[in-house]
C-alpha atoms as one frame of an Amber mdcrd trajectory, in Angstrom:
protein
   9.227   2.752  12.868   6.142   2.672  14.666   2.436   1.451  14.223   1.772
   4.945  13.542   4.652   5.868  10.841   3.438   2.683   9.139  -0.353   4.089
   9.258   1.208   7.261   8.164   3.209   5.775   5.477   0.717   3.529   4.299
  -1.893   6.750   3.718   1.013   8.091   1.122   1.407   4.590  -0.172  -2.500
   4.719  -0.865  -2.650   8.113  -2.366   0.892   6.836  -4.441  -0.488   3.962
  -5.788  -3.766   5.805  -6.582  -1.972   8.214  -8.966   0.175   5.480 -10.508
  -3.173   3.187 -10.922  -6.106   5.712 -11.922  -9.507   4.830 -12.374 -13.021
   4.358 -10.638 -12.258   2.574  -7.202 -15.344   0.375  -5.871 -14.183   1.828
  -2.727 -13.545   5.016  -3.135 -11.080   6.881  -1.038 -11.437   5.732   2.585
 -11.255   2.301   0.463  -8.073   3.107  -1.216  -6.729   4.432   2.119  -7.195
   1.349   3.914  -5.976  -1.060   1.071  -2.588   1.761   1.305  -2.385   1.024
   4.955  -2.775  -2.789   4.361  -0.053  -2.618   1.386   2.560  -0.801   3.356
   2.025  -3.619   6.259   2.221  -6.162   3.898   5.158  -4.802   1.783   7.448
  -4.080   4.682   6.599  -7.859   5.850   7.307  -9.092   2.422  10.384  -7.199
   2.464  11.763  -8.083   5.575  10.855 -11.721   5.430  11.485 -12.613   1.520
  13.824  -9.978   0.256  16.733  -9.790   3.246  15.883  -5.907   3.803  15.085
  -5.406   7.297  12.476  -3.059   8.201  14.854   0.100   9.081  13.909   2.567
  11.921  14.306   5.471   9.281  10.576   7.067   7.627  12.889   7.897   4.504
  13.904   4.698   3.575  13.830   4.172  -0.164  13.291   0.197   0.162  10.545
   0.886   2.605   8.898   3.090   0.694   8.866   1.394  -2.617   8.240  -1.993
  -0.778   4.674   0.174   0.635   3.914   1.370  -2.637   4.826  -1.963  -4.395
   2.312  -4.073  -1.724  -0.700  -0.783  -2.026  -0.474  -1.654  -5.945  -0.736
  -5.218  -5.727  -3.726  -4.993  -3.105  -5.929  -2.107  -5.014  -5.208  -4.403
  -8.717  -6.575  -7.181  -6.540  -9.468  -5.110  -4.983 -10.529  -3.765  -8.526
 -10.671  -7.310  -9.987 -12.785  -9.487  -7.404 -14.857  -5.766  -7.347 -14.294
  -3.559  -9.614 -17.663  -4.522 -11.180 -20.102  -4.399  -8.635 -21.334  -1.291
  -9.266 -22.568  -0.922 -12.542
């Protein structure tokens, strides 16, 4: 896949793990957008390098896209506890 699929797939990833994870995000969408994009790259690395699944070539990968969604959850539960209270 390219830089772009993964910027691509990380913007589904995003909007994914938004849906499965509702609530008020300190960054709002463009935040939860970049923390996708961020969790798909990190996901796919954690994959590839710690789980034996290479990165494939194919968008519709079911590992790939649960390893995107997995690392988008784990980044926006991080981002909503160092900041989910800053703007009260």
């Amino acid at each position: 896949m390219t830089i772009i699929s993964w910027i691509i797939l990380g913007l589904l990833a995003g909007a994914i793990a938004k849906f499965l994870l509702p609530g008020r995000d300190p960054g709002g969408f463009i935040g939860t957008t970049l923390i996708g994009i961020a969790g798909a790259f990190i996901g796919g690395w954690i994959s590839s390098r710690w789980l034996d699944h290479p990165i494939t070539k194919d968008f519709y990968d079911g590992t790939t896209w649960a390893s995107a969604i997995g690392g988008s959850l784990v980044l926006l539960i991080v981002y909503r506890l160092l900041f989910g209270h800053s703007r009260n």
